[in-house]
C-alpha positions as CSV (number, residue, x, y, z in Angstrom):
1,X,81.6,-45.1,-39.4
2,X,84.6,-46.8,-39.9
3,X,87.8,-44.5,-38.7
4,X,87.8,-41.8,-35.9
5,X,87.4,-39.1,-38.9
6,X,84.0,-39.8,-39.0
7,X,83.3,-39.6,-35.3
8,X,81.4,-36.9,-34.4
9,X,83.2,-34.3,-31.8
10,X,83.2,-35.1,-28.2
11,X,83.3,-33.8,-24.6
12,X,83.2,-35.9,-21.6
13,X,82.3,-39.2,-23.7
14,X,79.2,-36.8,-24.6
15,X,78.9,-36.7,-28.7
16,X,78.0,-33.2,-29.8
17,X,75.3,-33.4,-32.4
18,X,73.3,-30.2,-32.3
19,X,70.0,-30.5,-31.6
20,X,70.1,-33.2,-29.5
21,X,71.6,-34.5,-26.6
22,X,72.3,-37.2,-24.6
23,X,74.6,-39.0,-27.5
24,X,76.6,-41.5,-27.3
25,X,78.7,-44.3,-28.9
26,X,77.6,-47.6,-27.7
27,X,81.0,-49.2,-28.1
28,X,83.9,-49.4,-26.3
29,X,82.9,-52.4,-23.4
30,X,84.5,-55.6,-23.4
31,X,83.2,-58.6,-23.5
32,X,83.8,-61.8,-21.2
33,X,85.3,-63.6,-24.1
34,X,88.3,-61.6,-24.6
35,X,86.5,-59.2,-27.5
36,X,85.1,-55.5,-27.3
37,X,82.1,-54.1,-28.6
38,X,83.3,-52.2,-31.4
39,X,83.1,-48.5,-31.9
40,X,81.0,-46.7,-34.6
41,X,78.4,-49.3,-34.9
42,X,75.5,-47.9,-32.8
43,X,75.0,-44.3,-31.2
44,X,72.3,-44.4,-28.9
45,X,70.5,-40.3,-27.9
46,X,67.7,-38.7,-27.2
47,X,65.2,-37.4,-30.0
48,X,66.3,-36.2,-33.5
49,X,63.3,-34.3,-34.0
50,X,65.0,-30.6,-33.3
51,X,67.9,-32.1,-35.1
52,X,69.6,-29.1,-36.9
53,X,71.2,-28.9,-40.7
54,X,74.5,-28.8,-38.5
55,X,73.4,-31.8,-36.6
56,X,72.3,-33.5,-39.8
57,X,75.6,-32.9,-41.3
58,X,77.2,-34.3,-38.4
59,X,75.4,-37.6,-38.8
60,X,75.9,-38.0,-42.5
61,X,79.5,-37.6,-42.0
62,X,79.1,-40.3,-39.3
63,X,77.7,-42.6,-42.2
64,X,74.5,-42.9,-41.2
65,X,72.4,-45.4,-42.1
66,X,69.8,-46.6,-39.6
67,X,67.4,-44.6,-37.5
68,X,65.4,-46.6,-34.5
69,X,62.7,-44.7,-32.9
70,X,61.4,-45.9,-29.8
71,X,59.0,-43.3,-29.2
72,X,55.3,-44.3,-29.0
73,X,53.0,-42.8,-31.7
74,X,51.3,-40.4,-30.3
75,X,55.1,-38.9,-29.8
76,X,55.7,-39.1,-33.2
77,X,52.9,-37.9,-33.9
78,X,52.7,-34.5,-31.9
79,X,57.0,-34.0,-32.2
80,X,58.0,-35.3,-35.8
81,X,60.2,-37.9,-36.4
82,X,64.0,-37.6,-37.9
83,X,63.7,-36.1,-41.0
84,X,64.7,-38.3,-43.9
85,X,63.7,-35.9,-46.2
86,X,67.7,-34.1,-45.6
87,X,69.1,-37.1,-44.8
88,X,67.8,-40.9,-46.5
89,X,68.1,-43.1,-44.4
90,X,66.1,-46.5,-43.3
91,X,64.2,-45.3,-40.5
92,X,62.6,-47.7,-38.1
93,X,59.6,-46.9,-35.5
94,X,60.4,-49.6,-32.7
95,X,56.9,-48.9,-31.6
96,X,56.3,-47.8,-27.6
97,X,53.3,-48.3,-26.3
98,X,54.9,-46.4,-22.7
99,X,55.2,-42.7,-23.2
100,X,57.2,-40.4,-20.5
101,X,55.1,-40.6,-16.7
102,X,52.8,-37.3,-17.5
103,X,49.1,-37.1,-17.0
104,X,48.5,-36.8,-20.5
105,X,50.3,-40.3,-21.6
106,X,48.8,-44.0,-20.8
107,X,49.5,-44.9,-17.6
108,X,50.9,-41.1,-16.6
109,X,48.9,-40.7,-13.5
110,X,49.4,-44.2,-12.0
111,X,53.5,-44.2,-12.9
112,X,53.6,-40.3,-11.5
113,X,51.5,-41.3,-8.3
114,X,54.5,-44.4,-7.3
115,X,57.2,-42.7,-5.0
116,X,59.8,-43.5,-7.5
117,X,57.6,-43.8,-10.5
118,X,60.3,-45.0,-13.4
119,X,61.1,-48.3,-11.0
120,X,57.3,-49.6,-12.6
121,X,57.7,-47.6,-16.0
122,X,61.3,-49.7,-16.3
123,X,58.8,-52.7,-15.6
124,X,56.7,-51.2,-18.5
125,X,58.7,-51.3,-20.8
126,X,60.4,-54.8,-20.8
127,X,56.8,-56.2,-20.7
128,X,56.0,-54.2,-23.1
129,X,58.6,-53.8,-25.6
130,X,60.3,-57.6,-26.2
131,X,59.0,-57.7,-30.1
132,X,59.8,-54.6,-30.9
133,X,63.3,-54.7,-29.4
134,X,63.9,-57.9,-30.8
135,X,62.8,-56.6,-34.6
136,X,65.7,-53.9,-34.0
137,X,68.0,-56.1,-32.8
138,X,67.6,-58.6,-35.8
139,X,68.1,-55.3,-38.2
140,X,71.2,-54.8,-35.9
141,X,72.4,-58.3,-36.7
142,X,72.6,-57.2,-40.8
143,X,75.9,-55.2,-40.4
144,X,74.8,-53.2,-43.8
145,X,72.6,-51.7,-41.8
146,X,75.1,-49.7,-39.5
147,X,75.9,-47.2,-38.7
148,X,72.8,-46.8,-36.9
149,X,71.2,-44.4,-34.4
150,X,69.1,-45.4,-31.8
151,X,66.7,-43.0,-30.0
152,X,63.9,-42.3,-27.3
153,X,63.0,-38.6,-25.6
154,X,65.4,-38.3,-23.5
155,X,67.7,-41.5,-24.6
156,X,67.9,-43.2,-21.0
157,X,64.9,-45.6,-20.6
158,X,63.4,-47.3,-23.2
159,X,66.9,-46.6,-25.4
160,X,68.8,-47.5,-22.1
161,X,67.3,-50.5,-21.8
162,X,67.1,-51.5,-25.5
163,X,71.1,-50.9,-25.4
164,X,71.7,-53.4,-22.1
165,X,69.9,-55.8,-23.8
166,X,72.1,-55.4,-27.2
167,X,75.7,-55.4,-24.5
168,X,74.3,-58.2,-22.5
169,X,74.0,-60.2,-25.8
170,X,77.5,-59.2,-27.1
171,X,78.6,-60.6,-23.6
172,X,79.3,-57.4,-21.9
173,X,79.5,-58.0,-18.1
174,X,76.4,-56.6,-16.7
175,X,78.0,-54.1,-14.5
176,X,79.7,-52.8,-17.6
177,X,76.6,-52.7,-19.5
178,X,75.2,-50.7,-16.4
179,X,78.2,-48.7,-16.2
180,X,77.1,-47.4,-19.8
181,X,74.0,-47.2,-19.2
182,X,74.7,-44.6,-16.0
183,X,74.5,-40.9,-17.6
184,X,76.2,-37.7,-15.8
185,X,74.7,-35.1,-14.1
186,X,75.0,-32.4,-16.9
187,X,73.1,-34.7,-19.3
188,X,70.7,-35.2,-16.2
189,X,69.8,-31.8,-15.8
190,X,69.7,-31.4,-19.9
191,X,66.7,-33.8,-20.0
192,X,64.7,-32.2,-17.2
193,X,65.0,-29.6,-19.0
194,X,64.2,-31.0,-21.9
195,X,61.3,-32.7,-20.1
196,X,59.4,-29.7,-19.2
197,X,59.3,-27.3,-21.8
198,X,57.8,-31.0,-23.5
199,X,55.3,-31.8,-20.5
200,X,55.1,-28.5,-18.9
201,X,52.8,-30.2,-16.3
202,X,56.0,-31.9,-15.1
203,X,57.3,-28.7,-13.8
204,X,54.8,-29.1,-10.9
205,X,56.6,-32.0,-9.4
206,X,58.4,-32.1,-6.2
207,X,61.8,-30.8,-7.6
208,X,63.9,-33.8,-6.1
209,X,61.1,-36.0,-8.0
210,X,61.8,-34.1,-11.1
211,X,65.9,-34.6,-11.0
212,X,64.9,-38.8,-10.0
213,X,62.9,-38.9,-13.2
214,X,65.0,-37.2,-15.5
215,X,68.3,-39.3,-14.4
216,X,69.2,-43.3,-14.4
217,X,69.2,-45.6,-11.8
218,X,70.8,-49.0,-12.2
219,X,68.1,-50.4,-9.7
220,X,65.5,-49.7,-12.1
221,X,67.5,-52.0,-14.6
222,X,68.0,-54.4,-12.2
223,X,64.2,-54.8,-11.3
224,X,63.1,-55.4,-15.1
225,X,65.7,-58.0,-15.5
226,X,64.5,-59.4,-13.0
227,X,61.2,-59.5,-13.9
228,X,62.0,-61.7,-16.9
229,X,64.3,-64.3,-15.1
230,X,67.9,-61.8,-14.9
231,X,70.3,-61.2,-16.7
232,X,71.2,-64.8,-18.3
233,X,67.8,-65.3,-19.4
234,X,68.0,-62.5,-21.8
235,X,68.5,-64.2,-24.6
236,X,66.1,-67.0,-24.7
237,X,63.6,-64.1,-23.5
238,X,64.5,-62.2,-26.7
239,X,64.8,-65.8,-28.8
240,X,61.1,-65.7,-27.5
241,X,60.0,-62.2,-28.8
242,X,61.7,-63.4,-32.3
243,X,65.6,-62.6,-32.3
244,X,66.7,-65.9,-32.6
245,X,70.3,-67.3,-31.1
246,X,71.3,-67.1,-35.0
247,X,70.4,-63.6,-35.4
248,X,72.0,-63.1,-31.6
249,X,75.3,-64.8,-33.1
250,X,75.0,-62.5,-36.1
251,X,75.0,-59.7,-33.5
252,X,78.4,-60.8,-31.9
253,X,79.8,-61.1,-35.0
254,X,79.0,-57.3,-36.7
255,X,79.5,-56.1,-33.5
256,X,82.4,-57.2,-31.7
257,X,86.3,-57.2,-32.4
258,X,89.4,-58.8,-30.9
């Protein structure tokens, strides 16, 4: 994208592409240095794989380019993946190896028995995760490759934190970068949906439980930074999963404007 004729319709900073939910444009935050994270870049949702022809359209106006998938296999597998076949595009599996908390998934049962069970999922997935979020990234650093599309299930927790990471490298404060992160309550209540007709074993769950899982929590954030040193050791901790400080410059540079 590169003029607000191409940006897909809004409502409440909520992008309407049908099929999905939970999209959003990635820009907009400013930096420390003076810059901000420039719009039409990056949109970050949840799953293209009930994407409609309208929602299709919608993209390829957009200019799309790039799709990141950060589902596991086994999601891919059982739901589809965006299909390319309407709409060519370069289309990345950022491989998971953490699935949503359900019995069925590695590591369901233990992350559904924890009182709050996405504070050690969060955990999960930075452990998990650094190679694979560093490979995007580095593809992110190519501005040919944008616009781009990043995606999970529900586009809050491995896509959440795979977008603080990219904010916190384009020098967004981190309370912005949370501040981003932070969805509202109708998108909330659109991914428990979502999440139960997909794991109808969910719907067994204390109903307060439920809401918790389906929603953000910037403590849940906080926690996997700090498992890997904080904030300001993000990017030698992604240097060390293979995007480079070059690649990291390259980043600021296709992503950020005066």
């Amino acid at each position: 994208m590169r003029g607000p004729d191409r940006t897909p319709q809004h409502v409440g900073g909520v992008l309407l592409v049908d099929g999905s939910f939970n999209v959003r444009d990635v820009g907009g935050c400013p930096t420390l240095g003076g810059a901000r994270v420039a719009p039409g870049r990056l949109l970050r949702s949840a799953t293209l794989d009930a994407i409609t022809d309208q929602g299709v359209e919608t993209l390829r106006a957009f200019g799309l380019r790039t799709v990141f998938d950060l589902r596991s296999a086994t999601e891919v597998e059982r739901y589809g993946r965006f299909p390319v076949d309407r709409l060519p595009v370069r289309w990345e599996h950022l491989t998971s190896t953490v699935s949503p908390p359900t019995p069925g998934n590695p590591g369901g049962t233990q992350f559904l028995d924890h009182p709050d069970p996405m504070e050690p999922m969060y955990l999960e997935i930075l452990s998990s995760s650094g190679a694979e979020f560093a490979r995007g990234l580095r593809i992110l650093s190519d501005g040919a490759n944008h616009p781009a599309i990043v995606h999970c299930t529900s586009g809050k927790d491995r896509t959440g934190m795979f977008v603080v990471l990219l904010h916190l490298v384009l020098g967004v404060s981190l309370n912005d970068a949370l501040a981003h992160y932070v969805q509202d309550r109708l998108t909330t209540e659109r991914a428990a949906i979502d999440m139960t007709a997909r794991y109808p074993e969910l719907a067994a769950l204390p109903p307060e439980k439920m809401m918790r899982m389906a929603g953000t929590n910037v403590r849940w954030v906080a926690g996997a930074l700090a498992s890997i040193g904080g904030e300001h050791a993000v990017p030698d901790w992604l240097a060390s999963h293979g995007c480079d400080h070059h690649a990291q410059a390259r980043l600021r540079t296709a992503f950020t404007k005066v």
